[in-house]
N, C-alpha and C positions, 0 to 999 in steps of 0.2 A: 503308490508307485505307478501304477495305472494311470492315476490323470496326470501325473507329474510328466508321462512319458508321451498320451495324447494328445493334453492342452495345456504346453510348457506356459503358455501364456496367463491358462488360468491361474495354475501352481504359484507363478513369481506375484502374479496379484492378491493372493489368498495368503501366501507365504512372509509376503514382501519381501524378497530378494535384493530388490534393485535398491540403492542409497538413495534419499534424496536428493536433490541437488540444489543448492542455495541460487534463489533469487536477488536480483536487485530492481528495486522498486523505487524510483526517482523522485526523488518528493520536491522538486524544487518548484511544481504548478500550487502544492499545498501552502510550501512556503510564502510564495509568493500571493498568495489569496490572502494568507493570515497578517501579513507585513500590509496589503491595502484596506483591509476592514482596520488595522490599527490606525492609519493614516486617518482612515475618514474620519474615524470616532476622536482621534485628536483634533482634525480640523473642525467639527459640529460642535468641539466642548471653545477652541481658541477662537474662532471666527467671531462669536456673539460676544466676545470681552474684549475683545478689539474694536469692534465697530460702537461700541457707546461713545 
């Protein structure tokens, strides 16, 4: 009761009180990396059977 009443702060951190609260995390730089490493890698496989 003591530290709940001196260092509410510590209490709710020790306690966990507070809810988390959902993030959102944008993934459209990731997407976007994974869609041009496929590119490349279909164009290094298509480019050399085209050009014979």
């Amino acid at each position: 009761m003591l530290i709940r009443r001196r260092f509410p702060w510590l209490y709710d951190r020790i306690a966990g009180n507070k809810p988390q609260q959902p993030t959102f995390v944008p993934h459209w730089q990731l997407m976007g990396m994974i869609a041009l490493a496929v590119l490349v890698i279909l164009l290094a496989i298509l480019i050399p059977l085209f050009n014979q």
